[in-house]
Backbone as CSV, one residue per row, in Angstrom:
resi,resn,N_x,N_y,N_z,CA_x,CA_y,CA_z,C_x,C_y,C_z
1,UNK,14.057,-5.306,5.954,14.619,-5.875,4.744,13.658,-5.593,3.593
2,UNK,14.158,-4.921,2.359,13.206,-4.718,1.338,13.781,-5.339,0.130
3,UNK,13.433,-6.400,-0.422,13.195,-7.006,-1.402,12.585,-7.141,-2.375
4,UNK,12.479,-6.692,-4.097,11.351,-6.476,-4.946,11.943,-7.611,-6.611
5,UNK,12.193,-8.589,-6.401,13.289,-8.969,-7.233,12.385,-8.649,-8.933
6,UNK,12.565,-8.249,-9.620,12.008,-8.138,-10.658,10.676,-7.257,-10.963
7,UNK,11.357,-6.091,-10.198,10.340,-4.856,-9.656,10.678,-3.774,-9.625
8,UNK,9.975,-3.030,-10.025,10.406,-1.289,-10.147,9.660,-0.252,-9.547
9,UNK,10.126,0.595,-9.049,9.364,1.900,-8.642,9.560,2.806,-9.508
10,UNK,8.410,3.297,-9.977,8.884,4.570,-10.762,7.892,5.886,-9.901
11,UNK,9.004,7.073,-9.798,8.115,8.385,-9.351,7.971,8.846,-10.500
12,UNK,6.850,9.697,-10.483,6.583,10.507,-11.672,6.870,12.022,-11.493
13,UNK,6.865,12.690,-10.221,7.511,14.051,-10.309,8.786,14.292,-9.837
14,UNK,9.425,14.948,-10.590,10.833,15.670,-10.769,10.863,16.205,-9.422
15,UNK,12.012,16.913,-8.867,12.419,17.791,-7.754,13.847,17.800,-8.124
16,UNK,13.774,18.824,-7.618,15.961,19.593,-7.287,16.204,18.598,-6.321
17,UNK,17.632,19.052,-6.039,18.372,18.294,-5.380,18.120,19.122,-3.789
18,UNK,18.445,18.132,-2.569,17.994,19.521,-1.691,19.704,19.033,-1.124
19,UNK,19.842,20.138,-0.124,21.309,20.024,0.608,20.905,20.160,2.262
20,UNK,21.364,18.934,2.720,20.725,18.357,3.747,19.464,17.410,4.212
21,UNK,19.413,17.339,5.594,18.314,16.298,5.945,17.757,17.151,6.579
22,UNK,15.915,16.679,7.320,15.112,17.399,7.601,15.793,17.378,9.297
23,UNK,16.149,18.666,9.747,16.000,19.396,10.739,15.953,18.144,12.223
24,UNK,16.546,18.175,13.050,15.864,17.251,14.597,16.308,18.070,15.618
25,UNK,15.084,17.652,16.415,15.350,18.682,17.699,16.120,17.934,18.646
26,UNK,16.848,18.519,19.963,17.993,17.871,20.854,16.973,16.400,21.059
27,UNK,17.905,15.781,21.166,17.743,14.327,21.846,16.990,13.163,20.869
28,UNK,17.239,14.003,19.140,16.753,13.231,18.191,15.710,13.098,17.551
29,UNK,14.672,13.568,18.260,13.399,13.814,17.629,12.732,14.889,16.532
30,UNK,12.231,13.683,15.830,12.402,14.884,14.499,11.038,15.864,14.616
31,UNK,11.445,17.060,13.592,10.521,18.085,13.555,10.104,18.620,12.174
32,UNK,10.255,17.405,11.739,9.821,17.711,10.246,8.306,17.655,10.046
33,UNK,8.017,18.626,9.436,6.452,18.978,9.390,5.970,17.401,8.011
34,UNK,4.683,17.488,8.095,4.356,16.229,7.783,4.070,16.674,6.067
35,UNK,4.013,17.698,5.809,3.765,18.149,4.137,5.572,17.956,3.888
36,UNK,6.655,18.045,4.408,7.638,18.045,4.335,7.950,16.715,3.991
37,UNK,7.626,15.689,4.957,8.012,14.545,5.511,7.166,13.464,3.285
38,UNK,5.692,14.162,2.838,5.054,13.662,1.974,6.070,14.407,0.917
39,UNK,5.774,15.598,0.287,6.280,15.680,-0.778,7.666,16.533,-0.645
40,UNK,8.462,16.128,0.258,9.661,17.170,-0.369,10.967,16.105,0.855
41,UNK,10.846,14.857,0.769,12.173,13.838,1.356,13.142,13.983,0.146
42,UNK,14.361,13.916,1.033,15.459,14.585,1.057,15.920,13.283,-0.535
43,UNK,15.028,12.030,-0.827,15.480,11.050,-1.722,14.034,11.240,-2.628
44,UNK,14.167,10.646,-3.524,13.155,10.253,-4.614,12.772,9.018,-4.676
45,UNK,13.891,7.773,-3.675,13.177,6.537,-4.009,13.247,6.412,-2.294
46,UNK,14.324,5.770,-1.685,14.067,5.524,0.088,14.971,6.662,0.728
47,UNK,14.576,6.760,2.012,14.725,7.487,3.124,14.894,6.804,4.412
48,UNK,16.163,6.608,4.583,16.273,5.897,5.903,16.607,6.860,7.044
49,UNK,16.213,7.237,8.067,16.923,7.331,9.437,17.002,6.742,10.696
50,UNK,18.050,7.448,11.624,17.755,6.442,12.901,17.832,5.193,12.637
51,UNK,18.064,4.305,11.731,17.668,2.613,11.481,19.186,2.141,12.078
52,UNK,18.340,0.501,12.034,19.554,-0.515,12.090,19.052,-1.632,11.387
53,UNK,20.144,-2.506,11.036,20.052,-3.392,10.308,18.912,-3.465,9.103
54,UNK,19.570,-2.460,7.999,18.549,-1.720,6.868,19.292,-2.611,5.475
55,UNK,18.152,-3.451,5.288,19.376,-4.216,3.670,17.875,-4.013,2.975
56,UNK,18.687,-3.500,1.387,18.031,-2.910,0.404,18.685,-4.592,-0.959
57,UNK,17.700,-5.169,-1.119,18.599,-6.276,-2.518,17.453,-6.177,-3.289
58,UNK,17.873,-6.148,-5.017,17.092,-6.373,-6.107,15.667,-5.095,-6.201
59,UNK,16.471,-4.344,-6.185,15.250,-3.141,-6.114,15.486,-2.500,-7.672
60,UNK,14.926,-1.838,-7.946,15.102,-0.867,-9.383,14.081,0.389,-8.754
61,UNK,14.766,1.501,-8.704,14.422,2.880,-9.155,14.645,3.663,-9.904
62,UNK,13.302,4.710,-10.289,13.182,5.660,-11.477,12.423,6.573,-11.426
63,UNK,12.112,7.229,-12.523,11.803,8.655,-12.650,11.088,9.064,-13.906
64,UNK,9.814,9.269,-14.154,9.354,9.511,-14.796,9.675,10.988,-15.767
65,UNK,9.871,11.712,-14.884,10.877,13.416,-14.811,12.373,13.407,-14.045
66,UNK,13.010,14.281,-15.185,14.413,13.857,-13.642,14.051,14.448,-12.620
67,UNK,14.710,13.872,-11.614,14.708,14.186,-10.676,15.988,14.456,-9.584
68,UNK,16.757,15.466,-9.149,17.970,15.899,-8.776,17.827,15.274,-7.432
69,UNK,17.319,14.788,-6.872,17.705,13.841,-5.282,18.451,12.363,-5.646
70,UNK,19.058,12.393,-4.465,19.256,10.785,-4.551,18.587,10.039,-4.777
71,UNK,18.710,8.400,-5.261,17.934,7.994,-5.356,17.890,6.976,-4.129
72,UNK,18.636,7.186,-3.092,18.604,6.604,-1.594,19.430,7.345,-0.536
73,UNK,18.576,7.574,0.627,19.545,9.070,1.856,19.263,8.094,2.608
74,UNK,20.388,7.605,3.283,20.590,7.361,4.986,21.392,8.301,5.857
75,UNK,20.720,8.123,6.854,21.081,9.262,7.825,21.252,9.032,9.539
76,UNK,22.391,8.432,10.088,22.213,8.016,11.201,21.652,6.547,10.774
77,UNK,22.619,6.056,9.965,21.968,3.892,9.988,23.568,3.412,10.090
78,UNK,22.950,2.080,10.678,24.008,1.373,11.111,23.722,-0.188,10.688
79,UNK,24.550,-1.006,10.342,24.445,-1.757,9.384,23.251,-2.128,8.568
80,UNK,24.000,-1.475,7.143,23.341,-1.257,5.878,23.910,-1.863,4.780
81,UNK,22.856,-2.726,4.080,23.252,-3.524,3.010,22.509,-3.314,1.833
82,UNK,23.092,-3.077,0.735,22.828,-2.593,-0.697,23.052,-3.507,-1.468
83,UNK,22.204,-4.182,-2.216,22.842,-4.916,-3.102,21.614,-5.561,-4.326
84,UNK,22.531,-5.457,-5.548,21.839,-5.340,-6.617,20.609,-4.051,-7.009
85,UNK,20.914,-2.962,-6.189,20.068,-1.891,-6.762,20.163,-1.303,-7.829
86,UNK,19.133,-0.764,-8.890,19.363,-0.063,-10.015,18.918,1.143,-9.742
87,UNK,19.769,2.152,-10.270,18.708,3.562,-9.855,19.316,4.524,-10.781
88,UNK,18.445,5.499,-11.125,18.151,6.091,-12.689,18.736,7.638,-11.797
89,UNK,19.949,8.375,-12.730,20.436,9.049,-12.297,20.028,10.511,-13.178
90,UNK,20.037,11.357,-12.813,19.649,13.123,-13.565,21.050,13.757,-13.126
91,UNK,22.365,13.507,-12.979,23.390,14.549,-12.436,23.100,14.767,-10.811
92,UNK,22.580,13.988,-9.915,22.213,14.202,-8.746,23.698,15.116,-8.445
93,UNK,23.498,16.628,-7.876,25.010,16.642,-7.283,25.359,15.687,-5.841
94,UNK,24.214,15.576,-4.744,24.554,14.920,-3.686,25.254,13.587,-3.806
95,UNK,25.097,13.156,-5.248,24.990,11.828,-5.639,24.120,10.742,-6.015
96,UNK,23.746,9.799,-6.021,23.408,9.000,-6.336,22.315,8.059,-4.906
97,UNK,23.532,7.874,-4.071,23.646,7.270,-2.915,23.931,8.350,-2.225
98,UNK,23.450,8.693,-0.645,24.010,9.630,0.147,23.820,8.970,1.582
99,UNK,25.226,9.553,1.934,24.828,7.924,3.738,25.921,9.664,4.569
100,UNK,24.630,9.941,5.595,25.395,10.660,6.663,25.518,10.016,8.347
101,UNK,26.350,9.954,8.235,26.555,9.533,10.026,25.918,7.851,10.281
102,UNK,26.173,7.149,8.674,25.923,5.912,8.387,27.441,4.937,8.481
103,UNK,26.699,3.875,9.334,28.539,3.151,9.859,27.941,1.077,9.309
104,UNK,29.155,0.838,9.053,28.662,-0.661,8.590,28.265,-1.000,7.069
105,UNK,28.290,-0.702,6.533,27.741,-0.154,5.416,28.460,-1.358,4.176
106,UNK,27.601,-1.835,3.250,27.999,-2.171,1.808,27.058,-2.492,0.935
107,UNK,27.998,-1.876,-0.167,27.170,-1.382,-1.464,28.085,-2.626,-2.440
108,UNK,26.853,-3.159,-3.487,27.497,-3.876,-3.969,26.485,-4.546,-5.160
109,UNK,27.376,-4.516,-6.198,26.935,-4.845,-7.469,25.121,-3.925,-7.891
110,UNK,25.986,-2.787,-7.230,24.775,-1.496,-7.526,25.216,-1.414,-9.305
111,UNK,23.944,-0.206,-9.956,24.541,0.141,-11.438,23.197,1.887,-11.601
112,UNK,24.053,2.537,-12.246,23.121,3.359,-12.259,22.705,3.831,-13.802
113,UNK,21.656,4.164,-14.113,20.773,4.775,-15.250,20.842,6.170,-15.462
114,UNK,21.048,6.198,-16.529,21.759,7.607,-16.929,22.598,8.178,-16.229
115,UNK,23.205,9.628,-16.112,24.109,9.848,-15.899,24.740,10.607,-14.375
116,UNK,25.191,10.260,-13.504,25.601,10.555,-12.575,26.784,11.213,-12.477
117,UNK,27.121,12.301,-11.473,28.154,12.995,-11.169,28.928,12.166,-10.207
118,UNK,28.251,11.874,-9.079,28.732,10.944,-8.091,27.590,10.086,-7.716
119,UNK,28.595,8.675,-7.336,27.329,7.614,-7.368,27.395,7.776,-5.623
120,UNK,28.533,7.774,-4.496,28.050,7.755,-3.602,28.955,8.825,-2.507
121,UNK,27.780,9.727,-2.014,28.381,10.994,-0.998,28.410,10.330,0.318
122,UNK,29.704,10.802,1.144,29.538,10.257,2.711,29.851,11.336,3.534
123,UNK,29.162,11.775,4.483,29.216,12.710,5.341,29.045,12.049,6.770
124,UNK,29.246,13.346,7.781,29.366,13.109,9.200,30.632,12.304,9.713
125,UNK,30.912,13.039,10.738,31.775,12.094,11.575,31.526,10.878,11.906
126,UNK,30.568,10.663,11.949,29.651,9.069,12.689,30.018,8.263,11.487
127,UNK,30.314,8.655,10.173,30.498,7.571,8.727,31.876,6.739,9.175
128,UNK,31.504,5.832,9.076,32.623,4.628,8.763,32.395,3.127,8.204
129,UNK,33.537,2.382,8.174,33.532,1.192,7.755,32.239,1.271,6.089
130,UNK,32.654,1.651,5.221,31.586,1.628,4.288,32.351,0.760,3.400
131,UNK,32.104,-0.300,2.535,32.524,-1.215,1.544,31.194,-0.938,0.604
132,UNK,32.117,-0.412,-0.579,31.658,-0.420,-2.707,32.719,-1.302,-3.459
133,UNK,31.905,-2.266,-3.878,32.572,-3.243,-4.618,31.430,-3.960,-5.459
134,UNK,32.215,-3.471,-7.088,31.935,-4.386,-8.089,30.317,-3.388,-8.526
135,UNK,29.918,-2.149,-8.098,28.885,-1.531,-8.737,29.605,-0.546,-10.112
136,UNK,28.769,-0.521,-11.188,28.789,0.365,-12.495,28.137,1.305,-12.046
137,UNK,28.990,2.426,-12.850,28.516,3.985,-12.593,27.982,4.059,-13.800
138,UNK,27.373,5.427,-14.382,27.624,5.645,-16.071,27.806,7.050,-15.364
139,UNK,28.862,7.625,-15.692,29.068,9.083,-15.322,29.657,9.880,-16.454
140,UNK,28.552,10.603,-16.420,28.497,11.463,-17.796,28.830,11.078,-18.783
141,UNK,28.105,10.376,-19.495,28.676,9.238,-20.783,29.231,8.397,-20.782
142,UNK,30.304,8.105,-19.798,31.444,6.739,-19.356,31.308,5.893,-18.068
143,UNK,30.940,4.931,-18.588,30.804,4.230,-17.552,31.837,3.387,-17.296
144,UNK,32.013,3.112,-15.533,33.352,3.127,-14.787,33.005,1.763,-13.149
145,UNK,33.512,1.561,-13.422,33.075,0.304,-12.182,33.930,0.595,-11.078
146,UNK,33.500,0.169,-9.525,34.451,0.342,-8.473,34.381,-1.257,-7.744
């Protein structure tokens, strides 16, 4: 459980967006080299995999430089709770939010900072049951609530 109520992270270096997660060998184990694992995760603010029972409330993320990653990748989590996150958007194409082979899932009374293409990507067969309710987008100048 990560909790920061009246707290911010800010990164200070920029990165592209990447397409995909780091690499695992059969039976799950990852093989992501450890310069990989420090400066080049697949998010700019958290990185979840493999988890369970992952709740994110009252967080704020940012960016000193834009930065084209999400500003949160789950990957393989199973009940996941979002709520009240702020997170500062550059056009992420992955999105905003990115949940692969993530089941259980809700997002709620999220809002994002500057401008987003998409606030949240879902991939894998393993994705289900995901609930967004009541978060603000600002996407590309207009901001739009779900």
């Amino acid at each position: 459980y990560i909790s920061s109520p009246n707290r911010n992270l800010e990164i200070s270096a920029g990165a592209a967006a990447k397409n995909g997660t780091p690499p695992t060998k059969a039976g799950g184990a990852s093989q992501t080299a450890l310069l990989y694992e420090l400066l080049e995760l697949p998010a700019y603010g958290f990185y979840c995999r493999h988890a369970r029972n992952v709740s994110f409330n009252d967080i704020e993320v940012g960016f000193e430089k834009a930065d084209g990653r999400p500003a949160l990748v789950c990957d393989d989590v199973e009940q996941l709770e979002v709520t009240h996150l702020v997170a500062a958007a550059a056009n992420p194409e992955p999105g905003v939010l990115w949940f692969t082979d993530t089941r259980d899932a809700r997002v709620t009374e999220c809002r994002t900072t500057g401008r987003a293409r998409k606030f949240l990507r879902l991939d894998g067969a393993g994705t289900g049951k995901i609930v967004a309710h009541g978060n603000k987008i600002e996407a590309r100048g207009h901001a739009a609530k779900n």
